[in-house]
N, C-alpha and C positions, 0 to 999 in steps of 0.2 A: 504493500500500500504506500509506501513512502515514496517508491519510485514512482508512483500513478502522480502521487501528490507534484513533488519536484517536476516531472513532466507537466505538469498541468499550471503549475505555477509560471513557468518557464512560456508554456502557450500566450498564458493570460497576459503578462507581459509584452512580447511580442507583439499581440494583436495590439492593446495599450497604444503602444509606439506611433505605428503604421496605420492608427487612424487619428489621433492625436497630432502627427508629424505633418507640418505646415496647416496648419488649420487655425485661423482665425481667433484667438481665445477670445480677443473682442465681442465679436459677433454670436460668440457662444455664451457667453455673459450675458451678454445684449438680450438674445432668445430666450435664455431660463428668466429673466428679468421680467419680460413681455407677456411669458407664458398665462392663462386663464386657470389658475390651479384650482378652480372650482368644477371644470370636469374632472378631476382626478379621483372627485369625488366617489361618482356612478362609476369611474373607470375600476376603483379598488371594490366597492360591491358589488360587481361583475364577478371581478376573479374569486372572489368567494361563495359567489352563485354555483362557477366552475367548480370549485372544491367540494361542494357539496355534492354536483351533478354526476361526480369523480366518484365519491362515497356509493351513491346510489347506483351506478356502473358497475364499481368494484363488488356489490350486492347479487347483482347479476351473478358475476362471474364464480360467486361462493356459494351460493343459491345447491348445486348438486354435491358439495360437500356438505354444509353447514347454513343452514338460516340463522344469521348475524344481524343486529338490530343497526341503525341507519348514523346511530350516536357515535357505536364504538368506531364504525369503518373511518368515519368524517376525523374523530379525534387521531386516527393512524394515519390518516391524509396528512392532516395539518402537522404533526410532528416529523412525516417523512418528507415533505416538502422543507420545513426548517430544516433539517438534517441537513440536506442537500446544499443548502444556504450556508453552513455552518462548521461541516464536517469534509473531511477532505477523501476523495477517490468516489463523490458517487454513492456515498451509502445510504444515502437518501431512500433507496427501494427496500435494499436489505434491513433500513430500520421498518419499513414499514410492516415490511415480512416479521420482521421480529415482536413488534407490536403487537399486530393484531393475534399475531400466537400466544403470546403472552395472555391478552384480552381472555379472547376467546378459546385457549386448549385445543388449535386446533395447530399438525405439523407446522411448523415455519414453510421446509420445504415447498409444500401444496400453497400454502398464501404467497411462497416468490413464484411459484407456477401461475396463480392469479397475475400476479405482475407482470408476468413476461408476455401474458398474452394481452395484455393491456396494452402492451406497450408495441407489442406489432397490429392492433387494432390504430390505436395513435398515429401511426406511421403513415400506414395506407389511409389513412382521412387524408392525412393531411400531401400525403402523395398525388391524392383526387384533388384538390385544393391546386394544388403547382401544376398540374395536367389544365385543369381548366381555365389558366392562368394564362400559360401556354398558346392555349387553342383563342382565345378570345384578346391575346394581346402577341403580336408577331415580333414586338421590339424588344425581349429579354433578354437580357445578358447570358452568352451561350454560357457564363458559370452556372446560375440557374438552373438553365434548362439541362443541361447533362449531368448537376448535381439531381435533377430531379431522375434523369433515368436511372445512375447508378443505386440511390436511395431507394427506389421504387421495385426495382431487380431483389436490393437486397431483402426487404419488406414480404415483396411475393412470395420470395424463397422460403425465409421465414415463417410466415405462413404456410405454405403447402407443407414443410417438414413437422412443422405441430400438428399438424390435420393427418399427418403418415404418423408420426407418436399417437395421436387417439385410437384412430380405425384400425392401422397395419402399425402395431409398439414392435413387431419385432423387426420386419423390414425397416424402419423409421430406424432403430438402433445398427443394423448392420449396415447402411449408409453410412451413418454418424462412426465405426468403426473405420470403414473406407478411409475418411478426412482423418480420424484422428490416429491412422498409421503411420501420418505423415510429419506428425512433434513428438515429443519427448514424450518416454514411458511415465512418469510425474504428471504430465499436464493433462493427461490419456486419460487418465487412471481419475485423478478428478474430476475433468469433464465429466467420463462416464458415470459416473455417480452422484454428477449432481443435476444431469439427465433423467435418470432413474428415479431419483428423488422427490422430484417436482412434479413427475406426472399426473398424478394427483390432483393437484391443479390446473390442468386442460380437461377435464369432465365437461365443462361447460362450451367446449366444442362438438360434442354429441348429437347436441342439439341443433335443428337446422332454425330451430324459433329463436331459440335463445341465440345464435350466431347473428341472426338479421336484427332481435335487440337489440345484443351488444354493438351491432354497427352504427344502427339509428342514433341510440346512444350516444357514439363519439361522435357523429357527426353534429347532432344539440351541443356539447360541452364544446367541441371547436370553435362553433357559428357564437358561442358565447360569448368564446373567449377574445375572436375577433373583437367583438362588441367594446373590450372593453380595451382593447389597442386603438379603437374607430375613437373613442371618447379619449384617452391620451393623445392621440394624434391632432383630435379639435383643439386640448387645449394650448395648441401650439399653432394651432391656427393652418392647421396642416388637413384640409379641406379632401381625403381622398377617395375616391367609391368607394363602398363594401367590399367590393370585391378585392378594391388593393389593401383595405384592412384582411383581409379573408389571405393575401400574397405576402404579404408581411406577416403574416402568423406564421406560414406555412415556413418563410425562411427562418424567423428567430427558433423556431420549434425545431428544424433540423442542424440551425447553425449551433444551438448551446447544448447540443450531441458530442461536438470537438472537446477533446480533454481539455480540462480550463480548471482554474481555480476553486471553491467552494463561492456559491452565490452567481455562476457562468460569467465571473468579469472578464470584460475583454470578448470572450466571444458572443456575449450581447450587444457590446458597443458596435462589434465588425458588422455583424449582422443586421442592426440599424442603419447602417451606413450602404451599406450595396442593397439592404430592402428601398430605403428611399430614394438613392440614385435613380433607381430604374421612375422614379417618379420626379425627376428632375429636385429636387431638395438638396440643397447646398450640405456641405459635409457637418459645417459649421449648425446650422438649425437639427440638422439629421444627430448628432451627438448631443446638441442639447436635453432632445428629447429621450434619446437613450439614455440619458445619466436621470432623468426624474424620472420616468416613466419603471424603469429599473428599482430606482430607491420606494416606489407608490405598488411596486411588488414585493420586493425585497423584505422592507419592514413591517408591513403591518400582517403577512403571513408570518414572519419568522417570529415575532412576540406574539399572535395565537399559536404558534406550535409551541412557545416557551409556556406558555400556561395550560395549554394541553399537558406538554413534561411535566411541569410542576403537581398539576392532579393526578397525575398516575402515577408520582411517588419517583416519581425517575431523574437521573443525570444526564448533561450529555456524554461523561464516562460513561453509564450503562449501556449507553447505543452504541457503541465499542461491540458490547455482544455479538451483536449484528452479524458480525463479518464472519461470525461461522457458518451464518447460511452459506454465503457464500464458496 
C-alpha cells in the first residue's frame, strides 16, 4: 500500500503542475471571487441525494444475500466515501466492505463482491454517457473519445467475465487461470482466492429483473449526479446543456480512476480542465471551478462520514482492517 500511496502522490502532483503551469492566478482569483456560491447550495444536496440513491442501489444488489435496512447501507456509503477522501490506496470500497460486514454479519468478501459489480454497473453508464456524447457532438478531443473506447472494452469485459463467474463459475475460473499463468505464483494465488471469495456477491446477477434494476438505477444516480455539477457549473456562471453537465460527469468519473492522492487531487483538477476545454472555458475559470466545486464535495461528505465513524464507535485506524478484504 505505500507504494500505491507514493505512486499516487507523485501523480497528484504532476497533474498539480501541468494545469497550474502558466495559468492566470489573477483570473483564477478573479473567478472564485465572482462565483454565485448560493448554487452550491442545491449543488451539495444533490450529491447526497446520490448517496442515498447509492445506498438504495447497493440494496438491490444485497437483496439475494441479505435484506439490509436503507440506514445501515447509507451510513457504509458515507464513511467509504470519507475513507477515500482520507485514507490512502483507495480503500474507500474495502472500508465499505468492511462496514457493512461489520453492521450486518454478513462475509466482507460477498459485500466487496456487491462493490465490484457496482462499480462495473458505474462504468458502463457512464461509458453510454461518452458514447452519446460522441455521437451528438463530432468536435471531441480524440483523448476523449478513445479514452472512451479503451474504458468501454474494458467495462464490457468486465462484465461479460462476472456474468461467466454467475452462470459458467467454472469456465469463468479456468479463463481467469489462463491470465493468471502469466504473473507470479504470489499474485496467482491471491487473485484466485479473492475470486472465489467474492462470489457470493454477484447472486444478484441471476436475475434478468434485478440486472435491468440495477441499470435503471445507475442511470437515476448519474443523471443526479450530473445535476448537481449542472448547479456548480451555474455558479460560475458556466451556462452548459445537460448534456455537457451529463460529459463532464462522465470524464471526472473516469479521470479520478488515475492513481492520485487520497481526496483524487490533481486528477480532479486535470479532468476539469480538458472537460471544459472541449467547451471553450479558459483554463483559468475551468480551475477555478475545480478547486470549489471539489472542496463543496470534498467536505461536507467527508464530516458526515466522520460522524457516521464516530457513531459506530470507530477510528480511522480501525478502517486499516479493511485491507484484509482485500
Amino acid at each position: 500500500m505505500r507504494k500505491q500511496f507514493v505512486i499516487g502522490i507523485g501523480i497528484s502532483i504532476v497533474l498539480l503542475v501541468i494545469v497550474f503551469w502558466q495559468t492566470d492566478r489573477q483570473a483564477l482569483w478573479e473567478a472564485c471571487l465572482a462565483a454565485n456560491y448560493w448554487y452550491i447550495v442545491p449543488s451539495v444536496a444533490v450529491t447526497f441525494v446520490c448517496m442515498w440513491l447509492r445506498a438504495l442501489r447497493w440494496r438491490l444488489l444485497f437483496a439475494p444475500i441479505k435484506k439490509i435496512g436503507i440506514h445501515s447501507l447509507f451510513s457504509a456509503t458515507m464513511i467509504g466515501f470519507m475513507a477515500n477522501n482520507l485514507l490512502p490506496a483507495r480503500l474507500g470500497e474495502f472500508v465499505r466492505a468492511y462496514v457493512i460486514g461489520r453492521h450486518e454479519n454478513v462475509p466482507k468478501t460477498a459485500s466487496f463482491g456487491t462493490i465490484v459489480v457496482e462499480r462495473v454497473f458505474d462504468g458502463l453508464v457512464l461509458i453510454s454517457f461518452l458514447i452519446l456524447s460522441v455521437l451528438t457532438n463530432s468536435e471531441l478531443p480524440d483523448l476523449v473519445v478513445y479514452s472512451g473506447y479503451i474504458f468501454g472494452t474494458i467495462y464490457l469485459l468486465a462484465l461479460a467475465f462476472l456474468m461467466m463467474l454467475v452462470l459458467k463459475p467454472d469456465t469463468g475460473l479456468r479463463i481467469l487461470d489462463l491470465f493468471l499463468n502469466l504473473v507470479s505464483d504470489s499474485l496467482a494465488t491471491r487473485v484466485r482466492g479473492l475470486i472465489r471469495s467474492f462470489m457470493a456477491g454477484l447472486e444478484a446477477l441471476r436475475s434478468f429483473t434485478r440486472i435491468v434494476m440495477i441499470l435503471l438505477m445507475s442511470f437515476l444516480l448519474w443523471c443526479v449526479f450530473a445535476l448537481s455539477i449542472h448547479y456548480g457549473l451555474l455558479a460560475f456562471n458556466l451556462e452548459l446543456p445537460f448534456m455537457g453537465s451529463l460529459l463532464m460527469m462522465a470524464i471526472l468519473g473516469f479521470g479520478v480512476t488515475i492513481p492520485s492522492s487520497p481526496g483524487y487531487v490533481g486528477t480532479f483538477q486535470a479532468s476539469c480542465v480538458i472537460g471544459l476545454a472541449i467547451f471553450s472555458v479558459s483554463r483559468s475559470e475551468a480551475l477555478s471551478f475545480s478547486i470549489v466545486y471539489h472542496a463543496s464535495q470534498y467536505i461536507p461528505v467527508t464530516l458526515v462520514g466522520l460522524v457516521y465513524l464516530w457513531m459506530d464507535h470507530l477510528s480511522l485506524r480501525d478502517l486499516r482492517q479493511a485491507e484484509v478484504v482485500s
